[in-house]
N, C-alpha and C positions, 0 to 999 in steps of 0.2 A: 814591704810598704804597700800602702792601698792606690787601687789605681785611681788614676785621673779620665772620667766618664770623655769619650770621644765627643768631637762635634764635626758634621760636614754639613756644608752649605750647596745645597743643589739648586739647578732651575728650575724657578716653579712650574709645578706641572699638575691642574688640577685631576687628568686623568690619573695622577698616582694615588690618590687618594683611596678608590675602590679597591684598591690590592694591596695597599701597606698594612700589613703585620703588626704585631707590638700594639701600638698606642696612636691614634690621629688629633692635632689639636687642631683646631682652629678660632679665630679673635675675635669677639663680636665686642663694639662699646655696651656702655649699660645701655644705650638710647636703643639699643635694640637692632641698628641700622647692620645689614647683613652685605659683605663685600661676598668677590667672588668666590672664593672658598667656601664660605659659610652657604651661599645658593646652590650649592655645587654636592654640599653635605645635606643639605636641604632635600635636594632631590632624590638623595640615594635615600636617604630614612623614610622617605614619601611622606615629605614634610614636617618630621620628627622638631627639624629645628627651629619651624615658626612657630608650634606648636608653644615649644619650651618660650620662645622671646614672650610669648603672647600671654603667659601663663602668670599666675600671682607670684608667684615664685623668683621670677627673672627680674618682679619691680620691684622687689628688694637686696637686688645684688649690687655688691660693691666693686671696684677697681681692686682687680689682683682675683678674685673669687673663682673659683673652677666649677663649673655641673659635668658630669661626666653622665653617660650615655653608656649602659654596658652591653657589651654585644650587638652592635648597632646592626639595625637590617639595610641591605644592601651593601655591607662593608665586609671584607677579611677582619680588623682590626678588633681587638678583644674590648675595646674600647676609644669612644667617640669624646673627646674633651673640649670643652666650651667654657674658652679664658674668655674673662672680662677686659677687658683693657682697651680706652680712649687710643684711637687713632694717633695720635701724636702721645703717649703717656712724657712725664719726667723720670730720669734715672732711676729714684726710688720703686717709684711705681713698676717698671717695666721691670729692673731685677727682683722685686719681692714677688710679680706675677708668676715670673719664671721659678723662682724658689718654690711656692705654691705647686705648679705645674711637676714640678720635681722632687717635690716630696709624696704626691699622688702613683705618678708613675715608678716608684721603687727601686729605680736602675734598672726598668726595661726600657727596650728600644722606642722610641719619638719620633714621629712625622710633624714636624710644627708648618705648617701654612703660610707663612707670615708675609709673602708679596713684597709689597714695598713697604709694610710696615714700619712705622718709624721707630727705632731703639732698636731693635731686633736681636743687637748684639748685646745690649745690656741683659737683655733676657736669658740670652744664651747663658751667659757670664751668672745669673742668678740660678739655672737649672744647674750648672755644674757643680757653683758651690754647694746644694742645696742636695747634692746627689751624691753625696758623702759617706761611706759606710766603712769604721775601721774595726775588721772583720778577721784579722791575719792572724789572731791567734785561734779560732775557732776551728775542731776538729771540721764539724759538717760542713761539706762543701755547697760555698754558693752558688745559687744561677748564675750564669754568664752575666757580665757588665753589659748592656747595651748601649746603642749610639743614638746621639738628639741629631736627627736630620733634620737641615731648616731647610727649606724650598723658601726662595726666594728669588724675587725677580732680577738682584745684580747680584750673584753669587761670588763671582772673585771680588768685588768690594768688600762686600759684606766683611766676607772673610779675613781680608787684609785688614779692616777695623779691629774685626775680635783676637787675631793673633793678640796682640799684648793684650788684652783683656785675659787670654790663657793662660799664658805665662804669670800672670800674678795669681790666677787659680792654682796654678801649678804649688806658687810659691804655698798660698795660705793651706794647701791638702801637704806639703811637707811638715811645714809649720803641726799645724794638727796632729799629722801622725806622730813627732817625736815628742809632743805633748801627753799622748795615749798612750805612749809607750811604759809598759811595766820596767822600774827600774833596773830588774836583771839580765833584760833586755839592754835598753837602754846604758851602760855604763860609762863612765867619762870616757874610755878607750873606743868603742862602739859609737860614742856620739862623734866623736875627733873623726874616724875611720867613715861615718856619711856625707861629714862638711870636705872631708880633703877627695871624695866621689866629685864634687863639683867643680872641681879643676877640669875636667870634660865639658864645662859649660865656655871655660874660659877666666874665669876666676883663678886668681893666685894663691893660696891656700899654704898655711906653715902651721906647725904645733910648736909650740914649745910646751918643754917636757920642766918635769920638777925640779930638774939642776940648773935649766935655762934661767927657770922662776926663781928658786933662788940665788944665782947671780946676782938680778936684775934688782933683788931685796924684796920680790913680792911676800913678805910674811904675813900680813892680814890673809894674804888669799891661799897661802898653805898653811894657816893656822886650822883655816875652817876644816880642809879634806885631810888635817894630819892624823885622824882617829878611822879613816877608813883604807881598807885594803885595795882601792880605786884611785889611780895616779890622778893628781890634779894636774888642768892643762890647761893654756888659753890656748884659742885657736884664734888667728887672722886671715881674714875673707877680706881679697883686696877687687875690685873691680874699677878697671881704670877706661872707662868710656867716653870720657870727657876731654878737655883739652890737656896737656901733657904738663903745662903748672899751674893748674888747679889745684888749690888746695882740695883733700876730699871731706865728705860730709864724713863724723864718724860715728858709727851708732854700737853700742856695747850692751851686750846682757847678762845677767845672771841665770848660770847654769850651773844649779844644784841637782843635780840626776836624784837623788831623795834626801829627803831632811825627816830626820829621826826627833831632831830639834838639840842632838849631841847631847853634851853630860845633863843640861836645861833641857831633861826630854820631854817631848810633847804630849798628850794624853795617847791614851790607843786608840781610845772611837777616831775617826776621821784622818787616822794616820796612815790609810792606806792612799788618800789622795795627794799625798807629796810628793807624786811619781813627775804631777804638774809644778815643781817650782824651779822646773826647768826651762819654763814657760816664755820668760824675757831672751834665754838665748834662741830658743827655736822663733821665735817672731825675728830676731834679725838673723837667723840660719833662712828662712823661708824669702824675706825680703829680699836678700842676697841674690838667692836663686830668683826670685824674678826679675830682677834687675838685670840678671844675666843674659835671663830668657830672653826679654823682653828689648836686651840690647840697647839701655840706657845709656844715653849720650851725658854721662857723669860721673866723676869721680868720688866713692864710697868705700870704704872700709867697713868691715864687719867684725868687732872684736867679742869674745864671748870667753867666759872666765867656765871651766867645766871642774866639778868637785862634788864630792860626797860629805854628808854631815852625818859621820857618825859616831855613839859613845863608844868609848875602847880605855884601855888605859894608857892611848898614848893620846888620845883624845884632848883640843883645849877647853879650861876650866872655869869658870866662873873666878873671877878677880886675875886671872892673867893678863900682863899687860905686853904686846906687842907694836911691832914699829912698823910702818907702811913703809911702802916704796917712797914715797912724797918724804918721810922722813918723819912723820908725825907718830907719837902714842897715843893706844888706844888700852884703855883699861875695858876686855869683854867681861860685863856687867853679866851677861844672857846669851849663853852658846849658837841660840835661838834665833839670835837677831843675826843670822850671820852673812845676810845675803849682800847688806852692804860693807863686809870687809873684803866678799870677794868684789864687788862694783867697783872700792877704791882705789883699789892696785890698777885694772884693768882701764881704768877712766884717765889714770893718773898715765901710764903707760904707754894710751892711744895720745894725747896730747903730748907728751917729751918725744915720740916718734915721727909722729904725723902732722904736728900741726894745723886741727882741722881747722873747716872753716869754720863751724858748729858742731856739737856732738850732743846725741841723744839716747839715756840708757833706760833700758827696759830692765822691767825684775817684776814677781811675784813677792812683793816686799812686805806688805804688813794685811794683816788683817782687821787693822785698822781701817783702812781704806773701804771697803765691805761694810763696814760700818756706817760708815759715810754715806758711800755713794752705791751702795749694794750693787749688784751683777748689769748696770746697766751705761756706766760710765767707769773709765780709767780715770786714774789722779792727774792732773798734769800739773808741773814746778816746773819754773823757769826763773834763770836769771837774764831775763832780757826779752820784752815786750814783743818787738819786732818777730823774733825766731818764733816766739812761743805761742802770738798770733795766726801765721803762716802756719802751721802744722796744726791748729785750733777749726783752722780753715779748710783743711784738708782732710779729716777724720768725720768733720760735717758734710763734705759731701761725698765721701767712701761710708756715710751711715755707721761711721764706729763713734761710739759715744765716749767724751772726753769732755773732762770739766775741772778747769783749772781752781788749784789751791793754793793759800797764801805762803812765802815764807815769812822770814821775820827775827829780827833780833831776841825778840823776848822768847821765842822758841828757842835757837842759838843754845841761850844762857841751861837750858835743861840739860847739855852734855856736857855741862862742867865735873871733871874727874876731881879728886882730891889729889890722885897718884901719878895722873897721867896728862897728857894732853886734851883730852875728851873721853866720855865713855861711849860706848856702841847702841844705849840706850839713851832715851828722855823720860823715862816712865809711861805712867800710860794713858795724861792729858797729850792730845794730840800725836800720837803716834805716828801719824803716817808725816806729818811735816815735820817731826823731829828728824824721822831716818830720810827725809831729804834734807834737811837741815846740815846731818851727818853728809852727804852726799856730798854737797854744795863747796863743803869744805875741802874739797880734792878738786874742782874746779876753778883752775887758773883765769886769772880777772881778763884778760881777753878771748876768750870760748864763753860764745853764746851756748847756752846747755838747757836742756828740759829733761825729766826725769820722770817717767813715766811711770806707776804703781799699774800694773796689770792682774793685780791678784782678784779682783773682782770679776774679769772680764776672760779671761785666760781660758780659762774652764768653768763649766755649767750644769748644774745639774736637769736640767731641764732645755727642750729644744727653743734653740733663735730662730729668727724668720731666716737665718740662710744656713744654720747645723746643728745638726742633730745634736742631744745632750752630749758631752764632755768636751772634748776642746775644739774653739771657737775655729782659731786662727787670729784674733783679735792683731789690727797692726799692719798686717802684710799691706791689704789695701791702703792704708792709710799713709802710711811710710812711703809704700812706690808713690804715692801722687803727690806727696809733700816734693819725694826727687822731682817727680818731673816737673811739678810746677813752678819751681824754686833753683831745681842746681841743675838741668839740662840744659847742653850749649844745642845752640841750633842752627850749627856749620853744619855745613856736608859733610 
């Protein structure tokens, strides 16, 4: 796994400045106004930094912007950085500064300055995410990971603030790695064997194996992995932080370790990226773990359905018709579409077990969605205003983009079978609300539910302002703050 970049909060000390190593920041607003630090760097560069505020250059910088200073005179440090950032920033502002700051320094070591500046921790929280590198399969070995030291003038505050702010970094750099992960790596047996690691957190943690599943009647969700030599498993993440009958929230996702697209095979170009459409279970595998971390005063469940989609000749086939746990048929029209036969077993599953109070599932579902809403927003379906609001609310200010879609009867009518109950497709008007459509249908009329399409946001090929190209983490944040702000009790 990749590590997660340290952080320590010291008291500020402007004499540390002249002797720290690695990297020095310090925060000037645009107005130019220079606090202690910044007069402090001032004097060791023999006025290097008025220089810079005074220059044409400094009046067109924006909030979040870095000048860096290299080999600055009078300093050890290989480099002098000069964040922009309002004395008071908001959330956005203060962690994409930090993300900026952290994608300059490369995962070398950080002296940030920061006093009593305000957010400091959201900064931190934006250099971590933003200091992301997953590197573990690379022969050449890397530089050492370095640590962001913030000097600060109330150091154990500080730091009591940002512990849970780590903990859900923690979560989203899990999230990520098992997104990155090559599927021969990665295998349903290998992902089960990192989620059942987390029982060290405090997490309850169970597999069920393929003869549990079919007991239970899950056959949608062993139709899809019946063509691969990769056991299909659901795995349940229970975290019980909350008060003792509480119902818990429960969140479920699709985990296809690779999709070939089975007998309906996919093209070859771009089929080496389906290592990611295991992407909806690792967002509730990483969420899990930060709730843990993070010591969430709530009751959640994490359910995730683990399977291979591969051609073989035991493989399912185009016009097979199978029965869900729910008790419904499904004629599979498209081997392809299969991620929500594993969702319906698993959704149906977590409600006859747990009763939640709401449930929300994640998947890498259509490519429809991309369509839509390209790589900058998730899909979001809900059956119920309220729920679907609240978590609308909460990805807005975790800065994860989501943008709700319609359902609708007159979609419905497109998964009319001849042969069966429904088929697994709608064609290919509206795609992505079809297969929530399909979804919708395993959802029991008292569970509030949204349903999440993450295949736009999941993985990237191109850098976000908090990681580097491939996977995001998309979720973690948005999900822990949906918990807190929504199902944390707030007894002692």
């Amino acid at each position: 796994m990749s590590s997660l970049m340290p952080v320590r909060f010291t008291p500020f000390d402007l004499d540390a400045m002249a002797q720290a190593e690695g990297r020095v920041a310090i925060l000037i607003p645009a107005d130019g106004k220079m606090s202690p630090a910044a007069r402090r760097a001032n004097r060791l560069t023999k006025g290097g930094i008025a220089r810079l505020v005074e220059s044409e250059r400094f009046s067109k910088v924006k909030s979040g912007d870095v000048i860096s200073l290299a080999w600055p005179a009078g300093m050890e440090a290989e480099a002098l950085d000069i964040l922009v950032l309002p004395r008071r920033p908001n959330f956005d502002e203060a962690r994409k500064a930090g993300a900026n700051l952290a994608k300059l320094s490369a995962g070398k070591s950080v002296l940030v300055m920061a006093a009593n500046h305000a957010r400091i921790e959201e900064l931190a929280l934006g250099m971590v995410l933003r200091a992301y590198d997953f590197d573990v399969h690379k022969t050449k070995e890397s530089d050492p990971l370095g640590e962001i030291v913030i000097g600060h003038s109330k150091p154990e505050e500080a730091e009591a603030t940002f512990a849970p702010l780590y903990a859900v970094a923690d979560g989203v750099r899990m999230t990520r790695d098992l997104t990155n992960e090559p599927a021969n790596v990665l295998t349903t047996t290998e992902f089960a064997d990192r989620l059942v690691e987390m029982e060290s957190l405090g997490l309850k943690v169970e597999v069920l194996e393929e003869d549990k599943l079919a007991e239970l009647g899950m056959r949608t969700l062993l139709s899809v992995g019946q063509g691969s030599v990769s056991p299909s498993k659901v795995v349940v993440m229970q975290w019980d932080g909350g008060d003792k009958d509480d119902a818990p929230l429960a969140l479920v996702g699709k985990g296809v370790v690779f999709d070939t697209g089975g007998i309906s095979l996919k093209p070859a170009g771009g089929m080496e990226d389906m290592t990611m459409d295991m992407g909806g279970a690792g967002v509730v595998a990483g969420t899990m773990r930060a709730l843990a971390k993070r010591k969430a005063k709530a009751n959640v469940v994490g359910l995730v359905g683990l399977v291979e989609n591969m051609p073989s000749g035991n493989a399912s086939r185009p016009g097979d018709v199978v029965k869900s746990m729910k008790g419904d048929t499904v004629e599979i029209i498209n081997t392809d579409a299969e991620g929500r036969l594993v969702l319906c077993d698993v959704m149906w599953y977590a409600q006859d077990r747990f009763q939640p109070v709401g449930m929300i599932d994640l998947a890498t579902l259509t490519g429809a969605v991309i369509i839509g809403l390209g790589h900058e927003n998730a899909g979001v379906f809900s059956n119920n205003d309220t729920f679907c609001d609240a978590f609308l609310k909460s990805a807005k200010a975790e800065d994860e983009g989501a943008w709700r879609l319609p359902l609708g009867e007159g979609y419905d009518k497109q998964l009319k079978s001849r042969i069966a109950d429904m088929k697994n497709v709608g064609g290919r008007p509206a795609g992505s609300i079809t297969a929530a459509q399909f979804l919708q249908r395993f959802v029991k009329e008292e569970t509030p539910w949204i349903h999440l399409d993450i295949a736009g946001v999941a993985s990237v090929s191109s850098e976000t302002a908090y990681a580097p190209k491939g996977a995001t983490g998309w979720g973690v944040r948005a999900l822990s703050r949906f918990v807190q702000d929504n199902f944390e009790t707030t007894g002692e």
